[in-house]
Structures are given as C-alpha cells and as structure tokens.
C-alpha positions as CSV (number, residue, x, y, z in Angstrom):
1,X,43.4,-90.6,47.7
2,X,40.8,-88.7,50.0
3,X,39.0,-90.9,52.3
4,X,35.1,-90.5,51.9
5,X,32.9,-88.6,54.3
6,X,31.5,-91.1,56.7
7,X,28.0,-92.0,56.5
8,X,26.1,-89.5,59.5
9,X,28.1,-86.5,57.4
10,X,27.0,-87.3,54.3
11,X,23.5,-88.1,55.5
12,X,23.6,-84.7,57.1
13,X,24.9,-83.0,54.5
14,X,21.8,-84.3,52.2
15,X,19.4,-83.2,55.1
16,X,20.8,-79.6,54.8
17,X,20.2,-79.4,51.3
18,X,17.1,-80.9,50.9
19,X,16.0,-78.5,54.1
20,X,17.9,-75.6,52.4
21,X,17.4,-75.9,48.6
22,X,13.8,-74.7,48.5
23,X,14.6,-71.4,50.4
24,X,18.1,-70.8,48.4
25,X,16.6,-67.8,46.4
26,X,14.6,-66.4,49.5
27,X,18.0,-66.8,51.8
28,X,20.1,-64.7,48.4
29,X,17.1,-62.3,48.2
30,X,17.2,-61.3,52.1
31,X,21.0,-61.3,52.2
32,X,21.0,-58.5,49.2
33,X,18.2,-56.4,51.1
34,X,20.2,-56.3,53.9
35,X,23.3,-55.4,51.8
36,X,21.5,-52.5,50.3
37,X,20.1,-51.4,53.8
38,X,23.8,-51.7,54.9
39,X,25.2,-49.3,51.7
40,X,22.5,-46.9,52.7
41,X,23.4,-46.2,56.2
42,X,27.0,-46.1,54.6
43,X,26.4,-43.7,52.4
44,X,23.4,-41.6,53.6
45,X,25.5,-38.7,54.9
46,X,26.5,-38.0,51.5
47,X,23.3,-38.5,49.7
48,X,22.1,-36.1,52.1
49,X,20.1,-37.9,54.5
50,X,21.1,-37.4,58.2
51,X,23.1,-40.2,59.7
52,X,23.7,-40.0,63.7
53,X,26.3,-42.8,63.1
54,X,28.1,-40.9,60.3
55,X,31.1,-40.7,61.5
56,X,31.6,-44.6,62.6
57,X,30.5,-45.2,58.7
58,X,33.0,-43.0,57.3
59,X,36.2,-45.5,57.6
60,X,33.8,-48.0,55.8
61,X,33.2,-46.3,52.7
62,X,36.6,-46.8,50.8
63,X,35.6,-50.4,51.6
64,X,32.3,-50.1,49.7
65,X,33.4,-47.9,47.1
66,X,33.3,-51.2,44.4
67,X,30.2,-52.4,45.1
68,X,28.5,-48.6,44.8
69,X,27.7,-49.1,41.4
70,X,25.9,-52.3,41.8
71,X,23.9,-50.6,44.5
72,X,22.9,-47.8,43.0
73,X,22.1,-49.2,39.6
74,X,20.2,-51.5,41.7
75,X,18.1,-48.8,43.7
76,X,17.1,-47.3,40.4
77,X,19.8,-44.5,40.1
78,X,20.9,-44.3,36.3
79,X,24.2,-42.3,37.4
80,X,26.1,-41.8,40.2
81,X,24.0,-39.5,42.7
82,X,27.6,-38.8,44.3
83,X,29.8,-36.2,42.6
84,X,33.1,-37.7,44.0
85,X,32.4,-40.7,42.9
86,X,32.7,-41.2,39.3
87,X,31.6,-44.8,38.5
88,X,29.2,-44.1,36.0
C-alpha cells in the first residue's frame, strides 16, 4: 500500500488548484499562441517570409513536421501552403 501524502502537501496541492483552476483555459490558450508563434518562425523561410534565424530553425523542422497540420488548419489554411509537404 502507498502511504498518503501528508497533510501541508495535500493542503498545497488544493491551494494550487483552487489558485489554478479558474485560469486553466487562459494558461492552454497562451501555451497554443505561443506554439503557433513558435511554428511560424519555424517555418517562415519556406512560406516565404524572411527569417534571419533560418538557418538555426532548419534542424527543427523534421521535429515539427507532425504537428504542421494542426497548425495550419488552425491559422485558417485549408491545404498545405508547402509543396513538400503533403499532409493535406
């Protein structure tokens, strides 16, 4: 059997989601925004956009590659604005 949590963790524990829970969907909602800025600077070379920091991006993109989909269906893109990447 697993002891249980003594008292101080478990109170702290409660404190941290009564303190949290309100701003769950705010914390998800900034998380993704900076996800998306992230994908942009990622992938702005090859959506044409100029990107001073391309080439320290480049070893990140077969990293991202999954998750392109997502983002781009997210921004509002019905297909895939790349032409070497076929997700669509």
């Amino acid at each position: 059997m697993t002891e249980p949590k003594p008292l101080f963790e478990r109170l702290s524990d409660g404190l941290r989601e009564f303190y949290v829970a309100p701003y769950r969907r705010t914390f998800a909602r900034a998380r993704r925004d900076e996800e998306d800025l992230f994908m942009l600077l990622v992938f702005a070379e090859s959506l044409g956009v100029p990107n001073p920091a391309a080439w320290y991006t480049l070893e990140l993109m077969p990293e991202l590659y999954e998750r392109f989909h997502d983002w781009h269906r997210r921004m509002g893109m019905e297909h895939s604005p790349l032409d070497h990447i076929g997700c669509c």
